[in-house]
C-alpha positions as CSV (number, residue, x, y, z in Angstrom):
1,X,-268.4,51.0,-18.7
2,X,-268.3,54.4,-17.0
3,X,-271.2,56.5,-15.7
4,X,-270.6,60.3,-17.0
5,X,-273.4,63.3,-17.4
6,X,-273.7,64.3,-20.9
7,X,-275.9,67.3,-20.2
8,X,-274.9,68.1,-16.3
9,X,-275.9,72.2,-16.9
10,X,-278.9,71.1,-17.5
11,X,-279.4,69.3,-13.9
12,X,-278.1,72.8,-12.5
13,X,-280.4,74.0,-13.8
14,X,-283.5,71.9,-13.2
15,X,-282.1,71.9,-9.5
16,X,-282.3,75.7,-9.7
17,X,-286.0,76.2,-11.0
18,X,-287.1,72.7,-8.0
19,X,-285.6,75.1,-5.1
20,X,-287.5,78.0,-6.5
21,X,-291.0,75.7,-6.8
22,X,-290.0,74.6,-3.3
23,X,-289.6,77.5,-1.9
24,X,-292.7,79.5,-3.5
25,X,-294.7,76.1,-2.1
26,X,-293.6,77.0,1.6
27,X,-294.3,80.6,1.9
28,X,-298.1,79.5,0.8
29,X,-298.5,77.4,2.9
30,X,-297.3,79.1,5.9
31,X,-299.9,82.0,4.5
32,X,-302.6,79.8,4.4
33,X,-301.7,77.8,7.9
34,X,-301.5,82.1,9.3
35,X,-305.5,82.2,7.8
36,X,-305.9,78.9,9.5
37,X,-305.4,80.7,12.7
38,X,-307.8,83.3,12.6
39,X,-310.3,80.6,12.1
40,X,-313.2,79.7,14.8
41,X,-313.6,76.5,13.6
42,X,-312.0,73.6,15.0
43,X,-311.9,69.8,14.6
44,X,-310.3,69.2,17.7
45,X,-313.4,68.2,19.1
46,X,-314.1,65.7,16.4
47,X,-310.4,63.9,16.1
48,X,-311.4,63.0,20.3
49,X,-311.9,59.5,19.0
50,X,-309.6,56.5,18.7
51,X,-311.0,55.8,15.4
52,X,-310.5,59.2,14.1
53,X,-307.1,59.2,16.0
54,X,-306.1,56.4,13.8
55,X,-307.3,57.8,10.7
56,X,-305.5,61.0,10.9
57,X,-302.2,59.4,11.9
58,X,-302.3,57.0,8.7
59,X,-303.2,60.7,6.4
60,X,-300.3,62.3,7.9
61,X,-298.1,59.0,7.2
62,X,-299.5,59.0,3.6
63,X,-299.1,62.4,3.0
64,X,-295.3,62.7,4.6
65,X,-294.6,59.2,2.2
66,X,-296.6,60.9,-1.0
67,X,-294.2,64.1,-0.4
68,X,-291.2,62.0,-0.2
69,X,-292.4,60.2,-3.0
70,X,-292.6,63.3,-5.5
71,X,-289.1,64.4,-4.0
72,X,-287.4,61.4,-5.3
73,X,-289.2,61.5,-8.8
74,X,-288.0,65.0,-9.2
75,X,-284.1,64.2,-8.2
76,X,-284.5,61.7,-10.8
77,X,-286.2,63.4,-13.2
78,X,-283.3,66.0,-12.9
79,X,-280.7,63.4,-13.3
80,X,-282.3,62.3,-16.7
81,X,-282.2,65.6,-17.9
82,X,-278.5,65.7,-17.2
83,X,-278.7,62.5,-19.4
84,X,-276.8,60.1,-18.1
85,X,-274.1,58.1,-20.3
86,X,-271.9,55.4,-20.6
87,X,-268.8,55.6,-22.1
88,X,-267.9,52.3,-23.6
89,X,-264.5,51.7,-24.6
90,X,-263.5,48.1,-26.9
91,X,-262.0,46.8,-29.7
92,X,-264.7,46.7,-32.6
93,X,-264.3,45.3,-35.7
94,X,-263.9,47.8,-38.3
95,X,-265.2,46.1,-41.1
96,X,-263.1,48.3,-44.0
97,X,-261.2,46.4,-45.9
98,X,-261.1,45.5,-50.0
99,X,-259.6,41.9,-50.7
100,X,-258.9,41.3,-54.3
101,X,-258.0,37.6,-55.2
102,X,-255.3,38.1,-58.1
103,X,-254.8,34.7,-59.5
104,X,-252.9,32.9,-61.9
105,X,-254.6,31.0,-64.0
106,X,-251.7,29.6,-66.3
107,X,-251.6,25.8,-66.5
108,X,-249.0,24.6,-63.5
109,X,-251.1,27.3,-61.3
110,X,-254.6,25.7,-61.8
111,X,-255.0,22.7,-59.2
112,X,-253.7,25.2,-56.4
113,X,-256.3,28.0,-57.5
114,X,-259.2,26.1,-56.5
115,X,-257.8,25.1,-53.2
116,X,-257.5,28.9,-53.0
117,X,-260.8,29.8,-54.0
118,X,-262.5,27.1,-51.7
119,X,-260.5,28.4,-48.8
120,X,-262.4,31.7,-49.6
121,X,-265.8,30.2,-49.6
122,X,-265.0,29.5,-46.0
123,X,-263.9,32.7,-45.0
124,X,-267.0,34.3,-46.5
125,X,-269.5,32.9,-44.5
126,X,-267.1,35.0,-41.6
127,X,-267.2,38.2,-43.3
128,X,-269.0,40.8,-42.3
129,X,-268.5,44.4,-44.4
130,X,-265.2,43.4,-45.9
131,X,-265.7,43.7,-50.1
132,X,-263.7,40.9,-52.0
133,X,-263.6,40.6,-55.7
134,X,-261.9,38.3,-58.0
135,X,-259.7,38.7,-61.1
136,X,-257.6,35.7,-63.2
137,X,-254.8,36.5,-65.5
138,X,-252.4,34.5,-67.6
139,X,-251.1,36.4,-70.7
140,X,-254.4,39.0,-70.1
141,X,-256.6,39.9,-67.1
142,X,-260.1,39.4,-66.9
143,X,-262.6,40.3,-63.9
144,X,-264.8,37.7,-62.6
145,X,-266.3,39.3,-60.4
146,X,-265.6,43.2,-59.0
147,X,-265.3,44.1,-55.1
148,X,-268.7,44.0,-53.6
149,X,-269.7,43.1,-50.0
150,X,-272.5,40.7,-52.0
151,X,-271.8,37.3,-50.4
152,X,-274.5,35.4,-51.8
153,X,-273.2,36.6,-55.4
154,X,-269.6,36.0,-54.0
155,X,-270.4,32.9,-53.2
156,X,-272.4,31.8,-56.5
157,X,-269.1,32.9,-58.1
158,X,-266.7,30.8,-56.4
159,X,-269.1,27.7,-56.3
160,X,-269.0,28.1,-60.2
161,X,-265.3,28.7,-60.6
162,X,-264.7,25.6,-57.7
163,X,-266.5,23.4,-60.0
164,X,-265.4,24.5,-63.3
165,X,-261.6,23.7,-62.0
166,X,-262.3,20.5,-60.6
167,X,-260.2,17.8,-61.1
168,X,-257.9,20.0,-62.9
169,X,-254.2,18.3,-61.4
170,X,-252.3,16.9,-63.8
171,X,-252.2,17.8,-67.7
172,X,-253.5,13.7,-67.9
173,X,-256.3,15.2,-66.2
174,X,-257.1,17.6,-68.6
175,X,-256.4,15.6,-71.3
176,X,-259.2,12.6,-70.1
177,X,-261.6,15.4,-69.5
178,X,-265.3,15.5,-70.8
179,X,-265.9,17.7,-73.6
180,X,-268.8,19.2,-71.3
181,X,-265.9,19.7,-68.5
182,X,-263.4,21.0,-70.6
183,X,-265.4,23.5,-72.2
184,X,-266.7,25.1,-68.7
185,X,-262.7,25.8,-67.8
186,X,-262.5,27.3,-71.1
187,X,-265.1,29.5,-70.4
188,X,-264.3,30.2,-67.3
189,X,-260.6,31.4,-68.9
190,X,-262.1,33.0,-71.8
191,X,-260.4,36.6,-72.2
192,X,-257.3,35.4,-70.1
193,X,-255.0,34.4,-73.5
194,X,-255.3,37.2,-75.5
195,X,-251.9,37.2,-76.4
196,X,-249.7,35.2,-78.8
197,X,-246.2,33.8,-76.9
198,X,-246.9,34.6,-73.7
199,X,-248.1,33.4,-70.2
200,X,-248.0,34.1,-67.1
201,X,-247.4,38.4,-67.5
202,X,-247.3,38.2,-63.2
203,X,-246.7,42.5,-63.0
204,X,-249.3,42.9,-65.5
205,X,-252.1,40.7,-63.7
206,X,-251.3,42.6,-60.3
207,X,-251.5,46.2,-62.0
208,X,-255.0,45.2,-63.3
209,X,-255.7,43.1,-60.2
210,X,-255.0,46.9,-58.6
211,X,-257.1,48.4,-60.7
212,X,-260.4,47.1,-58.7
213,X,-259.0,49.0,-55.9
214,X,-260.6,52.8,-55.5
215,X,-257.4,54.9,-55.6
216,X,-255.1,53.0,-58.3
217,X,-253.3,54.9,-60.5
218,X,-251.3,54.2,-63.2
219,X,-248.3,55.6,-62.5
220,X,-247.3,57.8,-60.0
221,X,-249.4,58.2,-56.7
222,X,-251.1,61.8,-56.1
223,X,-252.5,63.4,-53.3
224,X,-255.9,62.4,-53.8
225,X,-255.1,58.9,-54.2
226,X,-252.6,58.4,-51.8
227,X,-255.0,58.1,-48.7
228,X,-257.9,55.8,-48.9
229,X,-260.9,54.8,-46.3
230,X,-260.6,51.6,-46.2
231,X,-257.6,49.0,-45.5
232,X,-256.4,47.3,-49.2
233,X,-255.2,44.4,-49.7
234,X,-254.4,41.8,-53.1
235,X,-253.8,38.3,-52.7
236,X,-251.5,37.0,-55.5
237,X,-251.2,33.3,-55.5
238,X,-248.7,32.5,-58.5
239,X,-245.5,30.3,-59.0
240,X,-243.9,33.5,-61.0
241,X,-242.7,31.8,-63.8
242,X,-243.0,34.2,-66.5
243,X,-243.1,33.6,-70.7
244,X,-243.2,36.5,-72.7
245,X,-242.4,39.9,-72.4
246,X,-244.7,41.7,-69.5
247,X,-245.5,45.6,-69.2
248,X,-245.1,45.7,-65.9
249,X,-242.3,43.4,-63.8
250,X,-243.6,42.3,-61.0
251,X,-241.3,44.5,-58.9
252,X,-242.7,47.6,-60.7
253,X,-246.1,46.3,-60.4
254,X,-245.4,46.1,-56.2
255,X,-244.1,49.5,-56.6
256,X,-247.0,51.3,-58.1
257,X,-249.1,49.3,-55.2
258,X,-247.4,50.3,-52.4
259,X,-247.2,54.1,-53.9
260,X,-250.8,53.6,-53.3
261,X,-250.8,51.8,-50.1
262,X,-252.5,48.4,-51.5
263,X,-250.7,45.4,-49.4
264,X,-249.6,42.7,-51.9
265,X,-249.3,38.9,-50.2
266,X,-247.8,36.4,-51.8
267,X,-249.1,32.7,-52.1
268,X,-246.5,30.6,-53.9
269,X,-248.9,27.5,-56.0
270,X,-246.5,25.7,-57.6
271,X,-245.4,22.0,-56.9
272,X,-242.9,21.9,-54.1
273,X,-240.2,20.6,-55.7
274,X,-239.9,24.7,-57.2
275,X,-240.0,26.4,-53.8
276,X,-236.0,26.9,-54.3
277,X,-236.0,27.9,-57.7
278,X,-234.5,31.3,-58.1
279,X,-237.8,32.7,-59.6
280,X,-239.4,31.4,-55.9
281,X,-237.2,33.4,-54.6
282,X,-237.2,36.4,-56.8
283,X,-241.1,36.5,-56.0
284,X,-240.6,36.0,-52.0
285,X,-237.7,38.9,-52.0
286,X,-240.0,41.4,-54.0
287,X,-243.2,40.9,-52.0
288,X,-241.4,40.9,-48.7
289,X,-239.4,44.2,-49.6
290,X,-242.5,45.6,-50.1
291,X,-244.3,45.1,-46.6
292,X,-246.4,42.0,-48.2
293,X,-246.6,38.4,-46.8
294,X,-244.7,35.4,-48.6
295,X,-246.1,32.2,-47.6
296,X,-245.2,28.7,-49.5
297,X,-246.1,24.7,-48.4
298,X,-242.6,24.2,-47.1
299,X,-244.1,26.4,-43.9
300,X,-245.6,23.2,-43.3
301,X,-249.4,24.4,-44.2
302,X,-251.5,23.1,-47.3
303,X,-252.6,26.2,-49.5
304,X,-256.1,26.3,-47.4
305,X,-254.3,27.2,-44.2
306,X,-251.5,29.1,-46.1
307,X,-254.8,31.5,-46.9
308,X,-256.2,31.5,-43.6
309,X,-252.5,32.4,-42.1
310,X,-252.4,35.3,-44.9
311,X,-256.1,36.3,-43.9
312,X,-255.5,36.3,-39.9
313,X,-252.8,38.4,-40.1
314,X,-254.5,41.3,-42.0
315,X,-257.4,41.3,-39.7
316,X,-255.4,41.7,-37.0
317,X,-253.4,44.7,-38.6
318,X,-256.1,46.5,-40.4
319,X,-259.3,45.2,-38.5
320,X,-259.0,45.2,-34.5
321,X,-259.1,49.0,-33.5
322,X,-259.9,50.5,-29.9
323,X,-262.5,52.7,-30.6
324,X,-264.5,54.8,-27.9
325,X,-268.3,55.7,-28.0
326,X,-271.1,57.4,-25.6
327,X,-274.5,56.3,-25.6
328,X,-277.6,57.4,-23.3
329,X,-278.1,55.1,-20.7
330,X,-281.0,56.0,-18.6
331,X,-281.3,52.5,-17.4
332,X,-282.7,51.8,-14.4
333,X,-283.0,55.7,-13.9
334,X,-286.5,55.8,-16.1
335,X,-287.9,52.7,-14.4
336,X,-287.2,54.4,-10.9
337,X,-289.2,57.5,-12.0
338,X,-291.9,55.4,-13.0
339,X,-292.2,53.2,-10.6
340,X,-292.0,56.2,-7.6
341,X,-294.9,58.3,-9.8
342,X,-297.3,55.2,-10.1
343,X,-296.5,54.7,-6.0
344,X,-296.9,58.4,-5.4
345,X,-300.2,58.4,-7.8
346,X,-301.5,55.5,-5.4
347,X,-300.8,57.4,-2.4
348,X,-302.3,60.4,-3.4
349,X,-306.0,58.7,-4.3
350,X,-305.9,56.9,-1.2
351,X,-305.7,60.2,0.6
352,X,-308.5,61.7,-1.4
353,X,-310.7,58.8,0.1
């Protein structure tokens, strides 16, 4: 913290106008103390006691302590009309940044989804002014829910979708499921199969998964949405194995995202026995090239901390910033004035008795 004067004219000033009161005060008084001398009267006579000795000694003290008193409550004064500051200079959390979880919802990609959304109803509770939303593709995208900064509907979201996936591991798993249970994923899928032969489209998810984002255009990036306020960022947790034929490759997808400076990272949720498979690859080499994170299981981290590894690193990119702000601080400076003018108040009835 350091002490600066935000207004320090102004205690010229008041400094100024207190030398002029001052000095109009004295040439009064030494009037008044010339009128004194013409005077007959005296009370020299009557202050020839010890009592009276005592009494006037403990006036003048008064008076001289009562002066001294309203001396310091006007330097102050001044100094708080100069306004004293402090200039505090941190790192505070900027609180600006859109997360869009772009997920693939395809049938090897399910069981690693919901470790990804749980891993997000952690992190939430830690938010604080970051919007998320959520979209799932396959062959189509749908939105489950769009960014907002709404936790408690964030959270109602992910709950549903955690328990709608559950125990969704193996296709036997599937397959023994509850009609009840089975029917609540279908839901919860509804809109993401739209299309006949297909599964999977990974550059069409991310283009619509972009789409959430204020500032996404389709196609080329323009001036006006080429800078954005706040820090964007997707999170695309696939295993890239594509059927059909996509609009958008996944390297043309990254393309139109970094024209528009979204940061894709990629989470590889596929078994671990496909981390070397050339489409692993393919994914890790296109995400990298284009500034993003790749993060698989072989790191040695289970999806939950591959998230919170992904997550870290953003915040301390596009979070931490030095940032430098002055605020009034009168402080201790108003209580002085206070307390002196209550003292000086005191004073000055005691001398009127």
């Amino acid at each position: 913290m350091m002490l600066v004067w935000h207004w320090p004219w102004a205690a010229l000033a008041g400094v100024l106008v207190a030398v002029a009161i001052i000095v109009l005060a004295v040439v009064f008084a030494k009037r008044n103390a010339a009128a004194d001398d013409n005077a007959v009267f005296s009370l020299d006579d009557d202050l020839n006691t010890e009592h009276a000795s005592r009494l006037f000694r403990q006036w003048r003290a008064l008076n001289r302590l009562t002066v001294v008193l309203l001396a310091a409550a006007l330097a102050l004064a001044i100094a708080l009309v100069a306004r004293p500051s402090q200039v505090d200079t941190s790192d505070e959390r900027a609180s600006s940044r859109d997360i869009v979880l772009c997920l693939d919802v395809s049938g090897s990609t399910l069981p690693y989804d919901r470790e990804v959304i749980d891993t997000y109803l952690e992190l939430i509770k830690h938010f604080e002014g970051e919007r998320i939303g959520l979209s799932i593709f396959n062959s189509t995208s749908r939105t489950v829910f769009p960014l907002t900064d709404d936790y408690a509907l964030v959270t109602e979201q992910l709950t549903a979708a955690s328990k709608a996936l559950k125990g969704v591991e193996t296709q036997d798993d599937i397959d023994n499921m509850s009609d009840s249970d089975y029917q609540k994923i279908a839901d919860w899928l509804e809109g993401t199969q739209n299309r006949k032969d297909a599964t999977s489209l990974i550059g069409d998810g991310v283009v619509s998964c972009a789409a959430m984002l204020p500032g996404f255009a389709y196609g080329s990036a323009t001036q006006a949405n080429a800078e954005r306020q706040r820090a964007a960022s997707i999170v695309l947790a696939t295993d890239n194995v594509v059927s059909g034929k996509p609009t958008y490759s996944l390297s043309e997808a990254l393309d139109l995202t970094q024209q528009t400076k979204i940061t894709v990272d990629g989470l590889y949720s596929g078994p671990k026995s496909s981390e070397g498979d050339q489409t692993t690859l393919d994914m890790k080499s296109a995400i990298e090239s284009h500034g993003g994170v790749f993060l698989t299981q072989s790191d040695g981290q289970n999806v939950n901390e591959l998230v919170k590894d992904i997550q870290s690193r953003r915040d301390t990119e596009s979070q931490n910033k030095a940032k430098a702000s002055m605020s009034d601080a009168p402080g201790w400076w108003t209580l002085a004035v206070v307390v002196i003018v209550v003292v000086a108040i005191a004073c000055a009835w005691r001398l009127r008795r």
